[in-house]
MIVOKE-461252 format. One record per atom (N, C-alpha, C): atom name; chain; y, z negated, x; residue in three letters. Coordinates in steps of 0.001 Angstrom, whole numbers. Example, Ala and Ser with C-alpha at 12.3 -4.5 7.8 and 13.67 -1.06 7.14 Angstrom:
[N, A, [-5690, -7800, 13190], ALA]
[CA, A, [-4500, -7800, 12300], ALA]
[C, A, [-3300, -7800, 13200], ALA]
[N, A, [-2250, -7080, 12850], SER]
[CA, A, [-1060, -7140, 13670], SER]
[C, A, [30, -7870, 12900], SER]
end
This chain:
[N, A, [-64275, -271162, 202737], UNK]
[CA, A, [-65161, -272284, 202486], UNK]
[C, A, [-64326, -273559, 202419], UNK]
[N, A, [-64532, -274555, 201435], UNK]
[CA, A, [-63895, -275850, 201341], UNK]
[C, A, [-64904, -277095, 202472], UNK]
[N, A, [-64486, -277854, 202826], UNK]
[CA, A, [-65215, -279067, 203070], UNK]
[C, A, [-65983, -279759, 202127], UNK]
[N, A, [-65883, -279193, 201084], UNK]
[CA, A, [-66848, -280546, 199693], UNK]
[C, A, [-68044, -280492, 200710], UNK]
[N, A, [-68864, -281269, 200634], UNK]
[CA, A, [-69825, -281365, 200370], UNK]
[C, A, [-71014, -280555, 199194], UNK]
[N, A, [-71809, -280310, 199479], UNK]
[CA, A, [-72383, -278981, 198232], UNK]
[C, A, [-72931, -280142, 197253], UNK]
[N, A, [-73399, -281084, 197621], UNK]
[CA, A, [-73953, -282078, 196830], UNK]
[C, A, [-72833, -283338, 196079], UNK]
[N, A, [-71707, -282896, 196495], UNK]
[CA, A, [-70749, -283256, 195426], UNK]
[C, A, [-70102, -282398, 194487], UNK]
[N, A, [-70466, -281022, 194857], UNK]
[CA, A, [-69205, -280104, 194156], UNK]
[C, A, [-69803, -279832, 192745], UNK]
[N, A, [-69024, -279895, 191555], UNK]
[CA, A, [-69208, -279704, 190469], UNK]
[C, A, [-70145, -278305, 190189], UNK]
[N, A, [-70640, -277961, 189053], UNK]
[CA, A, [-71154, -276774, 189220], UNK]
[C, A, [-70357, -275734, 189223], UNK]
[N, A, [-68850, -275626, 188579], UNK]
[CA, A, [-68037, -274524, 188575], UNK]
[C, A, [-67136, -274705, 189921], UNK]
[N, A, [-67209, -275944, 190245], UNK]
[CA, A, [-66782, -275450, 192170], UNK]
[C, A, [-68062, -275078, 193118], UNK]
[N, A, [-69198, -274928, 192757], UNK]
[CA, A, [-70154, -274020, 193580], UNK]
[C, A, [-70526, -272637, 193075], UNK]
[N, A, [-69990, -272309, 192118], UNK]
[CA, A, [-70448, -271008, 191772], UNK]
[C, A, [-69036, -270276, 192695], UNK]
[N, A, [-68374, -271113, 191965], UNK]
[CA, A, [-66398, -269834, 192832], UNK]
[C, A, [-66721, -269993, 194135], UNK]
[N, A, [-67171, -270982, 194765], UNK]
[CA, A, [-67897, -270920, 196294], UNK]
[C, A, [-68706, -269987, 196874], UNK]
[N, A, [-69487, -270058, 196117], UNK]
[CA, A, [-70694, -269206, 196141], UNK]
[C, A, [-70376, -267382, 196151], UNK]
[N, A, [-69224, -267516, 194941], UNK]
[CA, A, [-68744, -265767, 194954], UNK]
[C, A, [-68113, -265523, 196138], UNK]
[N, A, [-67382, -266492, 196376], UNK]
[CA, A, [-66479, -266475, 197992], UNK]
[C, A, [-67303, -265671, 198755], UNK]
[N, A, [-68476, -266628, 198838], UNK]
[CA, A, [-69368, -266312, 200154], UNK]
[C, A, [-69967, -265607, 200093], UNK]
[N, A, [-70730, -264606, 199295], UNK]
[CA, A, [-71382, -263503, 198578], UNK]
[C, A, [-70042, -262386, 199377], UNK]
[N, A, [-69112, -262373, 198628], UNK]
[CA, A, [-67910, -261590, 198924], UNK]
[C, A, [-67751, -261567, 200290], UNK]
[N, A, [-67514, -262427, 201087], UNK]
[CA, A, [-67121, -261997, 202451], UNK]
[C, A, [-68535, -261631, 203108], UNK]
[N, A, [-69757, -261517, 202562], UNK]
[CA, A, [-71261, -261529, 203094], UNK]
[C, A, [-71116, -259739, 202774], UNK]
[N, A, [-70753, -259471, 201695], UNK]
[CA, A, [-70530, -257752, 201631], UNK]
[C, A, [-70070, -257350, 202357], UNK]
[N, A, [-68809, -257803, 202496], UNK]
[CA, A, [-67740, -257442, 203314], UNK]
[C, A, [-68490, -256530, 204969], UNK]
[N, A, [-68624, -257420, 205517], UNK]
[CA, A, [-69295, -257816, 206703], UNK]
[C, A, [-68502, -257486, 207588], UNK]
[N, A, [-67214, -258292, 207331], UNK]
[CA, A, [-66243, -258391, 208420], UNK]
[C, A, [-66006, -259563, 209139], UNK]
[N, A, [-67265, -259891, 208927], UNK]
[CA, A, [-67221, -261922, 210022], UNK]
[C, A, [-68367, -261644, 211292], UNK]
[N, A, [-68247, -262422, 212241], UNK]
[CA, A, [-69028, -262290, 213230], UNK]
[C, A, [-70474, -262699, 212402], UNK]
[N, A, [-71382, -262640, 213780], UNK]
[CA, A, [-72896, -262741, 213282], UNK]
[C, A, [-72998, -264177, 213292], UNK]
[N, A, [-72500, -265194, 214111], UNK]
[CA, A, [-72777, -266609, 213828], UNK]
[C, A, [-72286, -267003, 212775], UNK]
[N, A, [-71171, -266602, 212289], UNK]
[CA, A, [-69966, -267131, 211088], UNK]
[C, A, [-71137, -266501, 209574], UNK]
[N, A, [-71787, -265052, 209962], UNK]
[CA, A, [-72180, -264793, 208869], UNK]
[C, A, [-73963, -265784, 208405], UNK]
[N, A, [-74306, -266183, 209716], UNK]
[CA, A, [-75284, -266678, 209412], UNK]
[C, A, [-74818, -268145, 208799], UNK]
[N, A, [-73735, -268832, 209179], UNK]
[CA, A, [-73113, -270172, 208513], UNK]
[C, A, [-72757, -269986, 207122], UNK]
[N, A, [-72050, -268599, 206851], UNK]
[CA, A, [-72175, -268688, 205506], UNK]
[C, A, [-73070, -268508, 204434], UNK]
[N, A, [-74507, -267743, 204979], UNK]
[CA, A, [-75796, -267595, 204381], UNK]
[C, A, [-76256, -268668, 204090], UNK]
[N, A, [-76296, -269096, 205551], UNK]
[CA, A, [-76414, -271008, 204591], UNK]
[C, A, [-75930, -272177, 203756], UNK]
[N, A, [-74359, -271643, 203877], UNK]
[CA, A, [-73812, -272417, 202656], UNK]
[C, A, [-73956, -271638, 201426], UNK]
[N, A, [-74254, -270536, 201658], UNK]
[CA, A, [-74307, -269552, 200118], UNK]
[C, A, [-75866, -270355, 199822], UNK]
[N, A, [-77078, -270309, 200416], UNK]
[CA, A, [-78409, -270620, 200027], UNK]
[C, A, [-77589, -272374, 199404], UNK]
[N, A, [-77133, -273040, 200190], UNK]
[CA, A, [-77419, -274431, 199441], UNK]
[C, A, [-76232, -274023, 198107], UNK]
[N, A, [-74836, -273369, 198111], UNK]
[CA, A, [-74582, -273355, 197306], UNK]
[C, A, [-75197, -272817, 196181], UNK]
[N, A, [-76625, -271713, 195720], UNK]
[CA, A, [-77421, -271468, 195082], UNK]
[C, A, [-78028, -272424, 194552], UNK]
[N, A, [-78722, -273094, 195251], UNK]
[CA, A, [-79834, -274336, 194815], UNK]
[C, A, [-78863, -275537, 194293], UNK]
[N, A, [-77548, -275796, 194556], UNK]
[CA, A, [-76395, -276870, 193685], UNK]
[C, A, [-76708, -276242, 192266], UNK]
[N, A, [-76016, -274920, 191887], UNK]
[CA, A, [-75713, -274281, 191000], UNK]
[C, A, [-76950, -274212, 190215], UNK]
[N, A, [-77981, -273662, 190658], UNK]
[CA, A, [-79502, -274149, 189828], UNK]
[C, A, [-79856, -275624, 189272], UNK]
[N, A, [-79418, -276284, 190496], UNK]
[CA, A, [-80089, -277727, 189932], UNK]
[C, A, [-79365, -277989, 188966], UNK]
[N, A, [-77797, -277971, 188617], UNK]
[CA, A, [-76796, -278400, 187680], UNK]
[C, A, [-77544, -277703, 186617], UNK]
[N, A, [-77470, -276327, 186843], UNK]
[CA, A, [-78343, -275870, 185117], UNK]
[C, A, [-79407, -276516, 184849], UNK]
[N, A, [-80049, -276674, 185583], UNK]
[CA, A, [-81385, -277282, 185007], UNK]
[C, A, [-80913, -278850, 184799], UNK]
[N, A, [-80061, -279694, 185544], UNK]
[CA, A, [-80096, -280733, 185242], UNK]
[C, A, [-79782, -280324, 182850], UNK]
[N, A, [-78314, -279609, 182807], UNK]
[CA, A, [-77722, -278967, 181571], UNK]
[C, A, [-78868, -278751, 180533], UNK]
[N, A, [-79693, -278113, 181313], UNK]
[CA, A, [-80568, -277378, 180501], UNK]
[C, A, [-81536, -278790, 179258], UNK]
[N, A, [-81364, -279852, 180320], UNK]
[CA, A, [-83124, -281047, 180107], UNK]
[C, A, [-82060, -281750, 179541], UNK]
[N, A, [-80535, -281954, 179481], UNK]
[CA, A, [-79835, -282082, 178395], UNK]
[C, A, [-79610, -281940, 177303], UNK]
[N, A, [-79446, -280464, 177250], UNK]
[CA, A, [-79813, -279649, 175908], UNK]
[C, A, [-80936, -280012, 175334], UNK]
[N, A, [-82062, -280169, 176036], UNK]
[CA, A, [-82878, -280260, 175256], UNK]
[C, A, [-83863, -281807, 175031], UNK]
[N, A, [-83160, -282637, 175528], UNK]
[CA, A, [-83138, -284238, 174875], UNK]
[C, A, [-82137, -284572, 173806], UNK]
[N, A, [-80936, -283691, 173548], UNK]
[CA, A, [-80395, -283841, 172551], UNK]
[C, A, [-80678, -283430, 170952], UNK]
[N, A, [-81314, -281886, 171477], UNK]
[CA, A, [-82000, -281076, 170077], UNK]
[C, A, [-83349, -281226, 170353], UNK]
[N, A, [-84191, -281841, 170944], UNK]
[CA, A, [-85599, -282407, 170263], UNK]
[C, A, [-85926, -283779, 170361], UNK]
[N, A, [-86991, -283930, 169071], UNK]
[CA, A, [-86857, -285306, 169142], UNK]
[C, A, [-88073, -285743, 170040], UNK]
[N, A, [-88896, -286879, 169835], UNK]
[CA, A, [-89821, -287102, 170491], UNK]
[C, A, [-91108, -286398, 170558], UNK]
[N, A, [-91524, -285286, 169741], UNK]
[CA, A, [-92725, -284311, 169496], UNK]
[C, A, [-91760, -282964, 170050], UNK]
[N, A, [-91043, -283335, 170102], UNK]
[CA, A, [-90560, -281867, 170600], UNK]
[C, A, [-90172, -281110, 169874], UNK]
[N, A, [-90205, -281236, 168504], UNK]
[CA, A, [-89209, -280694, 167176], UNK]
[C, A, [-87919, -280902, 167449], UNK]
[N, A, [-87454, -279318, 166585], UNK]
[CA, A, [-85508, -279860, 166846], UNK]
[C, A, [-85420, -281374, 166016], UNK]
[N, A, [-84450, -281208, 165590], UNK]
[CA, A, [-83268, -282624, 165595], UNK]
[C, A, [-82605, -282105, 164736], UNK]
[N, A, [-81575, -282756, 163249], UNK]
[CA, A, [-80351, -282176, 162889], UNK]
[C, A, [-80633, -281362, 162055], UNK]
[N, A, [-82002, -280717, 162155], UNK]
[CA, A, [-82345, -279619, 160687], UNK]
[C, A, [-83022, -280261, 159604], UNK]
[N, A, [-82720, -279340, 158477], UNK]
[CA, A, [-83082, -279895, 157290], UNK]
[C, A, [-83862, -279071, 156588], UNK]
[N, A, [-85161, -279397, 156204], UNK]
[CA, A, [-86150, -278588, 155545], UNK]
[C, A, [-85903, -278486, 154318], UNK]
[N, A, [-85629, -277811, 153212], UNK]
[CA, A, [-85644, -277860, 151860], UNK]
[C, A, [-86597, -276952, 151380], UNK]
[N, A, [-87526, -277801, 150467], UNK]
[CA, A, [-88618, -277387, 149968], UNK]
[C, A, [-88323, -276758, 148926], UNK]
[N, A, [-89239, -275580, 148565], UNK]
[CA, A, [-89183, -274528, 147332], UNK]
[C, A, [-88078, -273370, 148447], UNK]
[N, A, [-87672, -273209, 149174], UNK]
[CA, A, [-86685, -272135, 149764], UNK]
[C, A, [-87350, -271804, 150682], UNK]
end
């Protein structure tokens, strides 16, 4: 586990976090307090990694629709 903060770490430094902690959670070669500390940094590192997509996601899609909610950038040609 690093010190970041979960609410600073980029989304590709909470996912490699996240596998960390997944990984040694298989394992189950950590005591029971250590494993319950990392359940909880694995849960908030989950909900980082979600929110970033979704922040990505409402990105994506203010860029390719316009104000009705039609894409953006396409071109209709009539008779085709």
């Amino acid at each position: 586990m690093t010190d970041t903060p979960v609410d600073q770490m980029t989304f590709e430094q909470a996912m490699k976090e996240l596998e960390a902690v997944v990984g040694q959670l298989e394992r189950g070669d950590v005591a029971l307090d250590q494993s319950i500390a990392l359940y909880e940094r694995g849960a908030a590192l989950k909900k980082r990694c979600e929110d970033e997509l979704k922040r990505a996601e409402e990105k994506v899609a203010a860029i390719t629709l316009d104000a009705d909610g039609q894409p953006t950038g396409t071109t209709v040609v009539e008779g085709q």
